[in-house]
C-alpha positions as a Markdown table, in Angstrom:
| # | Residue | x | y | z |
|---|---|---|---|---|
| 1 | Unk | -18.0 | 13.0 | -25.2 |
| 2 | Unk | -16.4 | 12.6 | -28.7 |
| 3 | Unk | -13.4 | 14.9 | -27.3 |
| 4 | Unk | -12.9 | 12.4 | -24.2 |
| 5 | Unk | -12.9 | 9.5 | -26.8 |
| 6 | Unk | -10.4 | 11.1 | -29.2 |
| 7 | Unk | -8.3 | 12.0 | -26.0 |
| 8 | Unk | -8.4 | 8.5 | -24.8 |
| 9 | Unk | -7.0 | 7.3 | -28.4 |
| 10 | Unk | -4.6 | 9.5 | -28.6 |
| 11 | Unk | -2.9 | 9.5 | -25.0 |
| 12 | Unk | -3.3 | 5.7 | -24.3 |
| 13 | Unk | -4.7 | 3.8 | -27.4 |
| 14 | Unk | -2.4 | 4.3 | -30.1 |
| 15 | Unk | 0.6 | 4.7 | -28.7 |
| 16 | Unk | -0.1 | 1.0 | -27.0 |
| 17 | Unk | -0.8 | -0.3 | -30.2 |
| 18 | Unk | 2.6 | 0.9 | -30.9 |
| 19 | Unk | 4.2 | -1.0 | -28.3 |
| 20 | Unk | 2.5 | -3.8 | -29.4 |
| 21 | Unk | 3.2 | -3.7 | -33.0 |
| 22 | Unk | 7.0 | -2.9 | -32.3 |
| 23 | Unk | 7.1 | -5.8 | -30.3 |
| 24 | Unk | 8.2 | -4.1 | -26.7 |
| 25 | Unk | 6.1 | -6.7 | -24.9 |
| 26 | Unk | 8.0 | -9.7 | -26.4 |
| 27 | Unk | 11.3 | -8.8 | -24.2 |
| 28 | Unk | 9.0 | -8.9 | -21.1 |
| 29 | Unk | 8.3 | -11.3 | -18.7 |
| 30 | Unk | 4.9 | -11.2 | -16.6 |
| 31 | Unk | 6.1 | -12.1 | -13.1 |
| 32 | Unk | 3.2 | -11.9 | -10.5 |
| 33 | Unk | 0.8 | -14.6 | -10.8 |
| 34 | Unk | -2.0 | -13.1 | -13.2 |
| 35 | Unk | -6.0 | -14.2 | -14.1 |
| 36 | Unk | -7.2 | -13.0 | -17.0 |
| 37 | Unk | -10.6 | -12.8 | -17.7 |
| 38 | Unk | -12.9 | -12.2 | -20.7 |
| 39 | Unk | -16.7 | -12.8 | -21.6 |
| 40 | Unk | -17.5 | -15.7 | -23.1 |
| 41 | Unk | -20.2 | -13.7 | -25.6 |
| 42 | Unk | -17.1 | -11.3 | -26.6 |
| 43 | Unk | -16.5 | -12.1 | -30.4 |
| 44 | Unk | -13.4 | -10.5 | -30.6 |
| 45 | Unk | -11.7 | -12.2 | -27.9 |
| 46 | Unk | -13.9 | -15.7 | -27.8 |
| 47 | Unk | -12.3 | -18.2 | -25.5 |
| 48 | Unk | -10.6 | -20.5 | -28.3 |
| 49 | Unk | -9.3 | -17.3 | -29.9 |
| 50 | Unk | -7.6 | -16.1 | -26.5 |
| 51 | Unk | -6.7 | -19.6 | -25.7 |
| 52 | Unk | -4.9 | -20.0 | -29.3 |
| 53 | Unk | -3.2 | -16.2 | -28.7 |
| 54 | Unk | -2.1 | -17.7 | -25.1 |
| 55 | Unk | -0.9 | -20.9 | -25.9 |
| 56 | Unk | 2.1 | -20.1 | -25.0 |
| 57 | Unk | 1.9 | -18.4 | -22.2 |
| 58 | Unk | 5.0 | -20.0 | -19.9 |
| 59 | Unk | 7.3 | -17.9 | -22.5 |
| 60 | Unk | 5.7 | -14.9 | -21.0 |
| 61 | Unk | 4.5 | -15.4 | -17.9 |
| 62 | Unk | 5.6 | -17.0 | -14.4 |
| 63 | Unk | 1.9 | -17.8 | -13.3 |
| 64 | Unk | -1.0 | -17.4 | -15.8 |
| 65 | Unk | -4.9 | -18.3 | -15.7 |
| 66 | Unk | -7.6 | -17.7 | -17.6 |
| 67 | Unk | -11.7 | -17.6 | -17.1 |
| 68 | Unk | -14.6 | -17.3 | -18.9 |
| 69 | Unk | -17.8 | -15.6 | -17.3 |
| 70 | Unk | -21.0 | -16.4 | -18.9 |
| 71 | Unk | -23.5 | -14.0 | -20.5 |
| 72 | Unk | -20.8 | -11.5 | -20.6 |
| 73 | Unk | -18.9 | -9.8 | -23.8 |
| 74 | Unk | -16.3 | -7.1 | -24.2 |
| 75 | Unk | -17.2 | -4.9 | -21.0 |
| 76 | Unk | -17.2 | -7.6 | -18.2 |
| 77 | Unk | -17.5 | -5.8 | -15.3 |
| 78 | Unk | -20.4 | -3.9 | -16.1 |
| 79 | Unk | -22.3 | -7.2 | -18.0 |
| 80 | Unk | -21.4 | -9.3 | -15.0 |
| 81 | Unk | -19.9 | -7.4 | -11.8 |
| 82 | Unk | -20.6 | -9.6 | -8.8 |
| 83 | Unk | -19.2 | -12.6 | -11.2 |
| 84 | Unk | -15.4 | -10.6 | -11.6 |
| 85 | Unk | -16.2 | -9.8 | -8.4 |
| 86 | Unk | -16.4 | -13.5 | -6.9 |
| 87 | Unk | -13.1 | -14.4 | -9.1 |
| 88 | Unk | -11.1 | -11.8 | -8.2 |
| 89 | Unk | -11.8 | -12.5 | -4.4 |
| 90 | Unk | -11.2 | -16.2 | -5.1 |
| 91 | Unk | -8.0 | -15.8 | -6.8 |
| 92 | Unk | -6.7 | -13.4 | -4.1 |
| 93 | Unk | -7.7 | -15.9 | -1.5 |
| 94 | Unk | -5.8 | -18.7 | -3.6 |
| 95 | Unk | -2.7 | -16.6 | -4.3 |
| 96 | Unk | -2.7 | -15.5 | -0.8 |
């Protein structure tokens, strides 16, 4: 297990940080219409710190929404399946 954790770091986690850090992401622009959605019990990522991080979201992104599912942190889809489940069907059947 700890080998599978140490291989995910290395081969995905850090060099994404480093991406982030050197900024590659600012020079991009989202263009399909995205929803993001986080638990509204994750600490890290609480819905006024992702709506301050977002604020400005146009810069970045052509079409951009958030949610917020209750009684779910960090790992959504396993805290609350059938509720990322009912938004992603929704938003499909929105964005056609």
């Amino acid at each position: 297990m700890l080998q599978n954790v140490r291989a995910l770091y290395r081969g995905m986690v850090i060099p994404e940080v480093v991406r982030l850090v050197r900024g590659d992401y600012k020079r991009m622009r989202l263009q399909p219409p995205t929803l993001f959605v986080f638990g509204r019990d994750d600490r890290p990522f609480s819905e006024a710190n992702v709506r301050r991080i977002s604020r400005h979201h146009d810069r970045c992104a052509e079409r951009f929404e958030l949610a917020f599912v209750d009684d779910s942190a960090h790992f959504i889809t396993d805290d609350a399946p059938y509720a990322v489940v009912d938004l992603a069907l929704e938003w499909f059947a929105h964005e056609g």
